[in-house]
VEXZA-44297 format. One record per residue (C-alpha): x, y, z; residue in three letters. Coordinates in Angstrom, 1 decimal, decimal comma. Layout:
<site xx="X" yy="Y" zz="Z" rest="ALA"/>
...
END
This chain:
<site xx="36,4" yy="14,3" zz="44,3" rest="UNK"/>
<site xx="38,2" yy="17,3" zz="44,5" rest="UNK"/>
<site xx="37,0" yy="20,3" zz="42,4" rest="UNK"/>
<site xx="40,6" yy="20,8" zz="41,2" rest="UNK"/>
<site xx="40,6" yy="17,8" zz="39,2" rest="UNK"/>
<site xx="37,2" yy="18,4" zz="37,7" rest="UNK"/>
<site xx="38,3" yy="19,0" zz="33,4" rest="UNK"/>
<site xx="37,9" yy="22,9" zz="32,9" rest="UNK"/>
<site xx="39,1" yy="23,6" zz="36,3" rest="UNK"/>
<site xx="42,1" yy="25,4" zz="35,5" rest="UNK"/>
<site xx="39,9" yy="28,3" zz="34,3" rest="UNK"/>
<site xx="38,0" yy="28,6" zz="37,4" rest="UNK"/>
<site xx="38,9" yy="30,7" zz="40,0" rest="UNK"/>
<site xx="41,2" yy="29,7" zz="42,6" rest="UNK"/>
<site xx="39,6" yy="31,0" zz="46,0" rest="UNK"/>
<site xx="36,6" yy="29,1" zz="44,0" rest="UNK"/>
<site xx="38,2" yy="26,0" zz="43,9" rest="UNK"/>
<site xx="39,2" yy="26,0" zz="47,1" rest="UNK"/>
<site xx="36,4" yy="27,3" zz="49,3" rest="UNK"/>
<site xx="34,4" yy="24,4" zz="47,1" rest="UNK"/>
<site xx="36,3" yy="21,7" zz="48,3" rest="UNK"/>
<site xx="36,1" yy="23,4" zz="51,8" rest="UNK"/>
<site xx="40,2" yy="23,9" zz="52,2" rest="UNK"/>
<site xx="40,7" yy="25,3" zz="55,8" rest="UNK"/>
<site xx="41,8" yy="28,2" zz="56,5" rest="UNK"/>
<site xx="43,7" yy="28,0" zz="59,3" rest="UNK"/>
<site xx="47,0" yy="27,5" zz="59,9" rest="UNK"/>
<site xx="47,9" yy="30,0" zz="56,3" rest="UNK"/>
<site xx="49,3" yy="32,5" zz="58,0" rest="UNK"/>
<site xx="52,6" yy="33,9" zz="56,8" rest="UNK"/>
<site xx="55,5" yy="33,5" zz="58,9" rest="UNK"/>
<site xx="56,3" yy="37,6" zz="59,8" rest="UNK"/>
<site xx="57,8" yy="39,5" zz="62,6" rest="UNK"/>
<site xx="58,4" yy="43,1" zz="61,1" rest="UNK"/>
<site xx="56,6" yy="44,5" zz="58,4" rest="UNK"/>
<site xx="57,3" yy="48,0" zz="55,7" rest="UNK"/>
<site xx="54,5" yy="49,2" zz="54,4" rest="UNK"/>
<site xx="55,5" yy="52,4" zz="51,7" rest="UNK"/>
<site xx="52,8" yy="53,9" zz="49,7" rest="UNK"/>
<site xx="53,0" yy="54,0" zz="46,0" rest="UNK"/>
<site xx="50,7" yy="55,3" zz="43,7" rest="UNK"/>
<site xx="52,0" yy="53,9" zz="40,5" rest="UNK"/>
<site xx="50,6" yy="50,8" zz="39,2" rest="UNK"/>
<site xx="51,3" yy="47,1" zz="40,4" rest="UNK"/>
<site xx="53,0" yy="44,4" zz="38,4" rest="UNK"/>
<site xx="52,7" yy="41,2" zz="39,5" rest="UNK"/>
<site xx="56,1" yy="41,9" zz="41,2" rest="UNK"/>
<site xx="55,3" yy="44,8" zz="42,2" rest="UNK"/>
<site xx="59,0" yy="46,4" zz="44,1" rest="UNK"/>
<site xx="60,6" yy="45,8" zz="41,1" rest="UNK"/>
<site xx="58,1" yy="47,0" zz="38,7" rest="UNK"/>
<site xx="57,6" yy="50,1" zz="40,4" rest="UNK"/>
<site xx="58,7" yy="53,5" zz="39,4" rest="UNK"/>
<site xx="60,8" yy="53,7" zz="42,3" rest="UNK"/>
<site xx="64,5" yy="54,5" zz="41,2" rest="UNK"/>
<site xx="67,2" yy="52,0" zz="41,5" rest="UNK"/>
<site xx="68,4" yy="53,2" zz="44,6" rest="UNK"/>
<site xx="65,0" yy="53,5" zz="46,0" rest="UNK"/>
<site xx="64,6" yy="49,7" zz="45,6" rest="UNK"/>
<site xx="67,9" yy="49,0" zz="46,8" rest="UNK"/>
<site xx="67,6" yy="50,5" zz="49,5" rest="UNK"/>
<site xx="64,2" yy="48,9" zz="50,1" rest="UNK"/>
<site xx="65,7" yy="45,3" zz="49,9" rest="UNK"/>
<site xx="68,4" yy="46,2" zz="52,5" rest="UNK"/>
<site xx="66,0" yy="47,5" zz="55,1" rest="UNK"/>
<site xx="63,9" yy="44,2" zz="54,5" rest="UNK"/>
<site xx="67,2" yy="41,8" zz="54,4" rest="UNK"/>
<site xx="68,2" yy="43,9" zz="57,7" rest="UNK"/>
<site xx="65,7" yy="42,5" zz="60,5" rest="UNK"/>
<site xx="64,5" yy="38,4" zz="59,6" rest="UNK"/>
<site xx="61,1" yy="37,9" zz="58,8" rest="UNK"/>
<site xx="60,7" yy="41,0" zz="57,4" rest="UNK"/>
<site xx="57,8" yy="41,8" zz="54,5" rest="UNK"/>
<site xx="57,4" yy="45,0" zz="52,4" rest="UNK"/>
<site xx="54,1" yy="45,9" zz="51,2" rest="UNK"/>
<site xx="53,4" yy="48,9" zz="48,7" rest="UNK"/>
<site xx="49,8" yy="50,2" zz="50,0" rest="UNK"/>
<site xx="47,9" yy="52,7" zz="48,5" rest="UNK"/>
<site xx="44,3" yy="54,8" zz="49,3" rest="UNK"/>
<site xx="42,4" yy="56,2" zz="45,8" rest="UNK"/>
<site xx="41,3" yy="58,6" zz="47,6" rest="UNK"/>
<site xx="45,4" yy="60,0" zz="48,2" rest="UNK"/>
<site xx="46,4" yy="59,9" zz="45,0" rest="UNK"/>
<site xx="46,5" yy="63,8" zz="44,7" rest="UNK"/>
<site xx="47,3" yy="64,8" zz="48,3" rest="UNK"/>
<site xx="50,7" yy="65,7" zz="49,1" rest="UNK"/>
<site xx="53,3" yy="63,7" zz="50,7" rest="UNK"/>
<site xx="53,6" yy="59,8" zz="51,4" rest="UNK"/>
<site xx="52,9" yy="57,3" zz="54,1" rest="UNK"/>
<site xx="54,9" yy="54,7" zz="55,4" rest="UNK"/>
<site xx="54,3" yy="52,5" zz="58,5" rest="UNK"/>
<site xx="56,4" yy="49,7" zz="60,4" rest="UNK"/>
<site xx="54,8" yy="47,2" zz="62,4" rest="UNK"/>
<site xx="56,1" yy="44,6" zz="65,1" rest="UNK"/>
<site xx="54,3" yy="41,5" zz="65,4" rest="UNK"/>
<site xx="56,0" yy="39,2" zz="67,8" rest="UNK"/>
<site xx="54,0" yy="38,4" zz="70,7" rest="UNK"/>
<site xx="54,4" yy="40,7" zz="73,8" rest="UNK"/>
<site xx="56,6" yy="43,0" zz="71,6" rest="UNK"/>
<site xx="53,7" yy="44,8" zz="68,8" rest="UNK"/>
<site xx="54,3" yy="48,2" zz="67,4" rest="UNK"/>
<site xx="52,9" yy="50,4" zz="65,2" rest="UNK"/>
<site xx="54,3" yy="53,4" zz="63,9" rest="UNK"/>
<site xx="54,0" yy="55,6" zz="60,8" rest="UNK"/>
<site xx="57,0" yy="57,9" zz="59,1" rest="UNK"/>
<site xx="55,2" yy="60,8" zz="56,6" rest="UNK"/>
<site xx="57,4" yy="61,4" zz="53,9" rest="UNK"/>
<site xx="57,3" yy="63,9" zz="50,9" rest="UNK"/>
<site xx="59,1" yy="61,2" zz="47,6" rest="UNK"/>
<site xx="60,4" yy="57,9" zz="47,9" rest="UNK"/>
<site xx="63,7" yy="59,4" zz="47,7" rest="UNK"/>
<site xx="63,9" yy="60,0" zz="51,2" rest="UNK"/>
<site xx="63,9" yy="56,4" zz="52,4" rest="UNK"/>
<site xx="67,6" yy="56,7" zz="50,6" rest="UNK"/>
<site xx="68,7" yy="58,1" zz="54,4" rest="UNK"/>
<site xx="66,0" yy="57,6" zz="56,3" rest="UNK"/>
<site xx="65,1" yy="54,4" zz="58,2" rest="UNK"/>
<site xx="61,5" yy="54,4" zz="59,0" rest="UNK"/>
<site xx="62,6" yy="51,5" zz="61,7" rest="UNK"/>
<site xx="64,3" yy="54,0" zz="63,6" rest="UNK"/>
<site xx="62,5" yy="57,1" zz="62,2" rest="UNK"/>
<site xx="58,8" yy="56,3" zz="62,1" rest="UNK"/>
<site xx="56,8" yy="57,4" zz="65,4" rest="UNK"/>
<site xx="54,3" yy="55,1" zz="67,0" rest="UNK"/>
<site xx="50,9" yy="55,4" zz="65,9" rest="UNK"/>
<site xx="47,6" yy="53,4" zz="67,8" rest="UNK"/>
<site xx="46,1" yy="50,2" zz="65,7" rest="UNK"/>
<site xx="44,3" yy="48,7" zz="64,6" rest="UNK"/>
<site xx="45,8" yy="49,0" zz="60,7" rest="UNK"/>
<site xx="43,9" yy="47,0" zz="58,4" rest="UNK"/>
<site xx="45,4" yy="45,7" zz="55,2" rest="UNK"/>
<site xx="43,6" yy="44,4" zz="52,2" rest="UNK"/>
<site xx="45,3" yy="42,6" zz="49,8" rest="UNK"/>
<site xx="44,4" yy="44,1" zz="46,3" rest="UNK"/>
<site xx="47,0" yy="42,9" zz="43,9" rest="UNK"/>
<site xx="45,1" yy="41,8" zz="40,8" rest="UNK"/>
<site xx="48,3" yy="41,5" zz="38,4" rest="UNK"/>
<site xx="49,5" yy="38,6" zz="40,9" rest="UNK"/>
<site xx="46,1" yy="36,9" zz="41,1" rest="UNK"/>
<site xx="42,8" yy="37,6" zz="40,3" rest="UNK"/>
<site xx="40,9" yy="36,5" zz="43,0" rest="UNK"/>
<site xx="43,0" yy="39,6" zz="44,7" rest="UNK"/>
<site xx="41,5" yy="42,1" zz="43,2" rest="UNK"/>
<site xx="38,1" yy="40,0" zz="43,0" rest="UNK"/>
<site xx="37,2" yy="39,9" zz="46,4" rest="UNK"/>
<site xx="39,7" yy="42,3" zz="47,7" rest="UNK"/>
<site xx="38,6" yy="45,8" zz="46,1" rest="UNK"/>
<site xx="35,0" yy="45,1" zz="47,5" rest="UNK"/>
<site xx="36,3" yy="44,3" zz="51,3" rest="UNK"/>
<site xx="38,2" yy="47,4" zz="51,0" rest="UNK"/>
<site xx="35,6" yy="49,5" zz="50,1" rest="UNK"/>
<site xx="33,4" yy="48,0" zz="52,7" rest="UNK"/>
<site xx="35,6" yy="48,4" zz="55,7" rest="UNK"/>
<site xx="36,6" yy="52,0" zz="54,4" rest="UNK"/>
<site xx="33,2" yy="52,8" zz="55,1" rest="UNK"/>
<site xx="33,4" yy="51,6" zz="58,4" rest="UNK"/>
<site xx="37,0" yy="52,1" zz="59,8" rest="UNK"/>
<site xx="38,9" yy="56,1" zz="59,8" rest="UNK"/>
<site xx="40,3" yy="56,7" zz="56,3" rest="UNK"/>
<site xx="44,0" yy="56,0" zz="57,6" rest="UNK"/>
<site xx="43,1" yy="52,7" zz="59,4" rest="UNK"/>
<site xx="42,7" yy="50,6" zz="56,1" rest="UNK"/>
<site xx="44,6" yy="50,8" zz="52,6" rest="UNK"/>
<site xx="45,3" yy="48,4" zz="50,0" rest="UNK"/>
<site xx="48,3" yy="46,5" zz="50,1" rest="UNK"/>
<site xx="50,3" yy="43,8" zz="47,4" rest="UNK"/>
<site xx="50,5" yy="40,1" zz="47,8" rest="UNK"/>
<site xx="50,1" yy="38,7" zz="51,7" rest="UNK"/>
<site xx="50,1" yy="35,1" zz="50,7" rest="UNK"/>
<site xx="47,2" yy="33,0" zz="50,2" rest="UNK"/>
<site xx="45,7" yy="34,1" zz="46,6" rest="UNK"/>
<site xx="42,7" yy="31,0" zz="47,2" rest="UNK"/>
<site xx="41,7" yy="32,1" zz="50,3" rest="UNK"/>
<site xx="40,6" yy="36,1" zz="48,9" rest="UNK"/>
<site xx="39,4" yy="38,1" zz="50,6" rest="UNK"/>
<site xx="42,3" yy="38,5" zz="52,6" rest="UNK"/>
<site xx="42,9" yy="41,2" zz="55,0" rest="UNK"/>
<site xx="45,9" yy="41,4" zz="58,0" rest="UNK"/>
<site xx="45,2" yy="43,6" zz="61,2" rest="UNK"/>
<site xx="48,8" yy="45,0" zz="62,0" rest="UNK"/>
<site xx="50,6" yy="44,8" zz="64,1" rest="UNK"/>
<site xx="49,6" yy="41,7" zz="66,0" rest="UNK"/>
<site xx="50,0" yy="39,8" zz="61,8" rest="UNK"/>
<site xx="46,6" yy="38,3" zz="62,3" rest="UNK"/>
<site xx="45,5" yy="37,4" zz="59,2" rest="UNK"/>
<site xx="41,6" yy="36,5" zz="58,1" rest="UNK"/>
<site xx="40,7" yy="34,8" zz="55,0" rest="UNK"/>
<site xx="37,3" yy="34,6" zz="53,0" rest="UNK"/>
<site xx="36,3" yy="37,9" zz="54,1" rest="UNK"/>
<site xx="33,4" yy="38,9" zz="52,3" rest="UNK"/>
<site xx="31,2" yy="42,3" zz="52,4" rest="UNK"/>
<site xx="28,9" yy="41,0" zz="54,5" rest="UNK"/>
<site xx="31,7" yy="39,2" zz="57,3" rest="UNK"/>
<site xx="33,3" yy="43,1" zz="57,7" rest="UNK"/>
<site xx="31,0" yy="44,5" zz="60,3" rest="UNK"/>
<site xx="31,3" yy="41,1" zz="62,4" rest="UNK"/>
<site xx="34,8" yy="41,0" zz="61,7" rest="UNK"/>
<site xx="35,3" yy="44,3" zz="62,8" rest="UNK"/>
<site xx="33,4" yy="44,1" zz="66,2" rest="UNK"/>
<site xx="34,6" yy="41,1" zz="67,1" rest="UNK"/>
<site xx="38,5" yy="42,7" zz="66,5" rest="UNK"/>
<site xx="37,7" yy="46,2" zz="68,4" rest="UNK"/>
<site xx="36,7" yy="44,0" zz="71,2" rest="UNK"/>
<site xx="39,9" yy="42,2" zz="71,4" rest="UNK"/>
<site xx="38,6" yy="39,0" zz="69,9" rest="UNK"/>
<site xx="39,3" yy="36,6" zz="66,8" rest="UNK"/>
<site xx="36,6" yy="35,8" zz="64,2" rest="UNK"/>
<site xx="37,6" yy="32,7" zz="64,0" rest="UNK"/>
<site xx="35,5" yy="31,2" zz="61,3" rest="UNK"/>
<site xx="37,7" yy="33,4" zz="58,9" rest="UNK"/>
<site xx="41,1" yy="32,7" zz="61,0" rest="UNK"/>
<site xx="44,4" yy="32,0" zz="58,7" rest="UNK"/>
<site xx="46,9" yy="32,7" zz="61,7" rest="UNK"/>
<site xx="48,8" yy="35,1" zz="63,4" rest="UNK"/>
<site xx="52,3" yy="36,0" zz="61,4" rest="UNK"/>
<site xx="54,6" yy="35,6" zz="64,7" rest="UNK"/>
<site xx="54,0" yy="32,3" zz="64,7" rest="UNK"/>
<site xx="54,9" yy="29,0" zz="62,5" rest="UNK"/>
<site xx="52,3" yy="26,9" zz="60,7" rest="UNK"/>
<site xx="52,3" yy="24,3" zz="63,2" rest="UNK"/>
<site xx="51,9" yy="26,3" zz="66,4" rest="UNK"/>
<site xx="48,7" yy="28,1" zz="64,1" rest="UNK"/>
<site xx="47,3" yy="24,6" zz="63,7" rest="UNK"/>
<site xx="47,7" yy="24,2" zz="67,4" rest="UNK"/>
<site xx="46,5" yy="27,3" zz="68,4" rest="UNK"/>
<site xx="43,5" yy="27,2" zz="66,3" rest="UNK"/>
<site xx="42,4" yy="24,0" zz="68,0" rest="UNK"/>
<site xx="42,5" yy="25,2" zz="71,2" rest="UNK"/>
<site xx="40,7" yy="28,3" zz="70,5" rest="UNK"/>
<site xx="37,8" yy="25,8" zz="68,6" rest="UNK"/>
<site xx="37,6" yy="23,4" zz="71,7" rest="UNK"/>
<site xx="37,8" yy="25,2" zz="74,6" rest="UNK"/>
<site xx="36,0" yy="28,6" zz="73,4" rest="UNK"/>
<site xx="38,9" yy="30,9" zz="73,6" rest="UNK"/>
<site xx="38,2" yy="33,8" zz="71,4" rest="UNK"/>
<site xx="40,3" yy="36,8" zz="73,1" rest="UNK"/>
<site xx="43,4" yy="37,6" zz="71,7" rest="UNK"/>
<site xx="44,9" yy="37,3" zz="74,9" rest="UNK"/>
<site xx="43,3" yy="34,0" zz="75,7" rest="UNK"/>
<site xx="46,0" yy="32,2" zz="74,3" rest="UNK"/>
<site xx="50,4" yy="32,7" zz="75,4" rest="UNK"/>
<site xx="53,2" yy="30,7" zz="73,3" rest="UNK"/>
<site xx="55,1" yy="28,4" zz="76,2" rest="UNK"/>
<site xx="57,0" yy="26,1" zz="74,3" rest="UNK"/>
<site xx="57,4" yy="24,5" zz="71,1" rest="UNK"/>
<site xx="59,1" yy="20,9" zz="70,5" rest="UNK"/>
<site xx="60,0" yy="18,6" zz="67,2" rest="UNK"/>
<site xx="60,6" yy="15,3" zz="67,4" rest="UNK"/>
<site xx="62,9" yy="12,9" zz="65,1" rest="UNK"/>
<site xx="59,9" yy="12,1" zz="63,3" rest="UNK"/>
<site xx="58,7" yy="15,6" zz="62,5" rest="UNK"/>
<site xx="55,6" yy="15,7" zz="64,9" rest="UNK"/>
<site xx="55,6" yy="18,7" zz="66,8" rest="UNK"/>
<site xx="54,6" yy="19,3" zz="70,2" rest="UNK"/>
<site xx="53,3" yy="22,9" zz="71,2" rest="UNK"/>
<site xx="52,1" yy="24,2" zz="74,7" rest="UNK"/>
<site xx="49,8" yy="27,2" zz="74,9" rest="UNK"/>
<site xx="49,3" yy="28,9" zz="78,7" rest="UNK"/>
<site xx="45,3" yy="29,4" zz="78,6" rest="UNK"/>
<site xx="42,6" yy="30,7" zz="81,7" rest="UNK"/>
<site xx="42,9" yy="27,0" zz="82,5" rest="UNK"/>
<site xx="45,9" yy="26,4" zz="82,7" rest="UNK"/>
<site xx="49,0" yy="24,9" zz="80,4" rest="UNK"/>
<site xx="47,5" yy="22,9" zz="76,8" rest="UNK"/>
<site xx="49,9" yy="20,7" zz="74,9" rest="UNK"/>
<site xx="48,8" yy="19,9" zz="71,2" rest="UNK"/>
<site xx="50,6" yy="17,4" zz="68,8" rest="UNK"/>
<site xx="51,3" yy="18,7" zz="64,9" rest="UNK"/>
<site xx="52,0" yy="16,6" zz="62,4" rest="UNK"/>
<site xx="52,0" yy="18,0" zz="58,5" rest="UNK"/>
<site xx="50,7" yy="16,6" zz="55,3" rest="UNK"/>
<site xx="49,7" yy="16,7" zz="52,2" rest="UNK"/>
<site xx="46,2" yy="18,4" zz="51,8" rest="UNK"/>
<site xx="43,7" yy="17,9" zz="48,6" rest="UNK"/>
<site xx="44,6" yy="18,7" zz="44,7" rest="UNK"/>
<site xx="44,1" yy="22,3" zz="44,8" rest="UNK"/>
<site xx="44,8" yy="25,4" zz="42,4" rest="UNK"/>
<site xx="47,3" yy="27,1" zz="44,1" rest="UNK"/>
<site xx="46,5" yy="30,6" zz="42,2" rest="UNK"/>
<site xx="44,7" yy="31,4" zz="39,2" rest="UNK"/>
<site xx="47,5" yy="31,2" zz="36,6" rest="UNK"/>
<site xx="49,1" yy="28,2" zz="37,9" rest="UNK"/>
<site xx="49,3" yy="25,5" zz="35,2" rest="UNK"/>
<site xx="48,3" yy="22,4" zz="37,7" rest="UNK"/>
<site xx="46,8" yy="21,5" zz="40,3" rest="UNK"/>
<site xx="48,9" yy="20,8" zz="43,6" rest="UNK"/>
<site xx="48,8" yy="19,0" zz="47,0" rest="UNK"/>
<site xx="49,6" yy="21,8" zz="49,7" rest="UNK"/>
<site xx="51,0" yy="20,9" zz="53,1" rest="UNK"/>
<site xx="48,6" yy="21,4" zz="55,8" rest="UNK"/>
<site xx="49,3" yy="21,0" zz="59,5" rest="UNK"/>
<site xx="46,8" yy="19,3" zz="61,9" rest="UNK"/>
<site xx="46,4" yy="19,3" zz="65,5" rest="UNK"/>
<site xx="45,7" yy="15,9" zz="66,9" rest="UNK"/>
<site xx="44,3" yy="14,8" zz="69,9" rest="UNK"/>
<site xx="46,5" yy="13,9" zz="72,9" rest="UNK"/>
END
C-alpha cells in the first residue's frame, strides 16, 4: 500500500513519502532550454520574483527577458558567504544539446538589468555550475536536504561553482541539485552521494542512480534515455545523441537515441504513477504521470 495513503501521512514529509514507496526518479526533469540565474540576497517567499525586494521594474523587466526566449527559467541564487561583498552575479546558461553555454554578467544593483540583457551582455564562463535548490518557504524538504548538500559540495567544488537557487521542480525528490548548462538534474542527493556525484560529473559521466533527466529534453525521451543508459551501460554524457522522436494517434511515443552501437529505438507510453504527496503542504495525495520505456 502506498505510504501516501497511510492516516497521518499528510504530516510527513514529502521526499519521505516518496523515497518510501520507492517513486523513480527518472524521467523528472524540467523541460528547459535557457536559464537566468540573478543573485539576491533578500529573503525568499514561496514565490520568490514577486516577493523580492526588487523594484517593479526590476521584476518586469525580469519577466520579459524570461517570456523572450521559450523554455526559459529564472532562478534567484544566493552564497552566505556574499552577502557583504560588493556587486552581484548573474549567469545564463544554454542547455540544448550540441548548443551549451555558460556565461556570467557582474553587476553592481539589480537596477541594471533595466538596460542590460545578460543574454547578450554576459561573457562565457567554464562549467560545471552547480545549483542547489534551497527554497524552504516553497517546501520543506527544500531546505531539509538542500542546505546540507550545499554545504557539502561547497566544500568540495571553487566557491563560485555552487550557490543556492529557488524552486527547480521536484520538492519529493530533495536533495535536488542541476549541473548547468547541460540541465542535468540529480535527485536524492544526500551528503554522503556528493563526492561520488561529483567524480563521476568531472569525468564526464551520469550518476545515474540519482538521475531525474536532462532539461533539453521532454519527459518521454528522459524515460527513454534512461533505459538505455541502465541496459546497455552507457554512463558518458556523450554516450547518448537525440535522432528522432515520434507520437502516435494513441499517445505512445517512439524515440531513437544514436549510441557506440549504433541507432536504439525505445517505445514511451505515460501513466498514472502511485498516490503520492506531491509537496509538503499539499492537502491530498495525488497520482503523478510517469513515463515508461518499454521493451521493443
Amino acid at each position: 500500500m502506498s505510504s501516501a495513503g497511510n492516516s497521518g501521512s499528510a504530516a510527513k514529509f514529502c521526499s519521505e513519502i516518496s523515497r518510501d514507496n520507492d517513486e523513480s526518479l527518472g524521467a523528472s526533469a524540467s523541460r528547459i532550454d535557457h536559464w537566468l540565474l540573478v543573485e539576491y540576497r533578500g529573503l525568499w517567499s514561496h514565490d520568490a520574483l514577486a516577493g523580492s525586494g526588487m523594484s517593479d521594474q526590476v521584476k518586469a523587466r525580469l519577466a520579459e527577458l524570461i517570456a523572450s526566449r521559450r523554455r526559459t527559467r529564472l532562478l534567484l541564487i544566493r552564497r552566505p558567504d556574499r552577502r557583504r561583498r560588493p556587486g552581484l552575479a548573474v549567469y545564463v546558461a544554454d542547455s540544448r544539446q550540441g548548443a551549451e553555454r555558460l556565461a556570467r554578467l557582474d553587476i553592481e544593483n539589480h537596477e541594471e538589468l533595466r538596460v542590460v540583457d545578460p543574454f547578450q551582455a554576459a561573457a562565457p564562463v567554464e562549467g560545471p555550475l552547480f545549483v542547489v535548490c534551497t527554497h524552504g518557504k516553497h517546501d520543506r524538504c527544500c531546505a531539509l536536504h538542500g542546505r546540507p548538500l550545499w554545504e557539502t559540495l561547497s566544500e568540495q567544488v571553487d566557491e563560485d561553482s555552487v550557490w543556492q537557487c529557488t524552486h527547480i521542480g521536484g520538492d519529493r525528490f530533495a536533495g535536488n541539485v542541476v549541473v548547468l548548462p547541460q540541465g542535468i538534474y540529480y535527485g536524492r542527493v544526500d551528503r554522503g552521494d556528493v563526492a561520488s556525484l561529483l567524480d563521476d560529473h568531472l569525468a564526464g559521466r551520469i550518476s545515474l542512480a540519482h538521475y531525474r533527466g536532462r532539461s533539453c529534453w521532454s519527459f518521454a525521451v528522459q524515460a527513454a534515455e534512461r533505459r538505455i543508459r541502465a541496459e546497455e551501460g552507457l554512463h558518458r554524457l556523450d554516450d547518448l545523441s537525440l535522432s528522432s522522436v515520434e507520437r502516435d494517434p494513441e499517445g505512445r511515443w517512439t524515440v531513437s537515441f544514436a549510441t557506440p552501437d549504433g541507432l536504439r529505438e525505445v517505445d514511451v507510453v505515460a501513466e498514472l504513477g502511485e498516490l503520492t504527496q506531491l509537496t509538503c503542504t499539499a492537502e491530498a495525495a495525488r497520482r503523478p504521470q510517469r513515463f515508461v520505456a518499454m521493451p521493443r
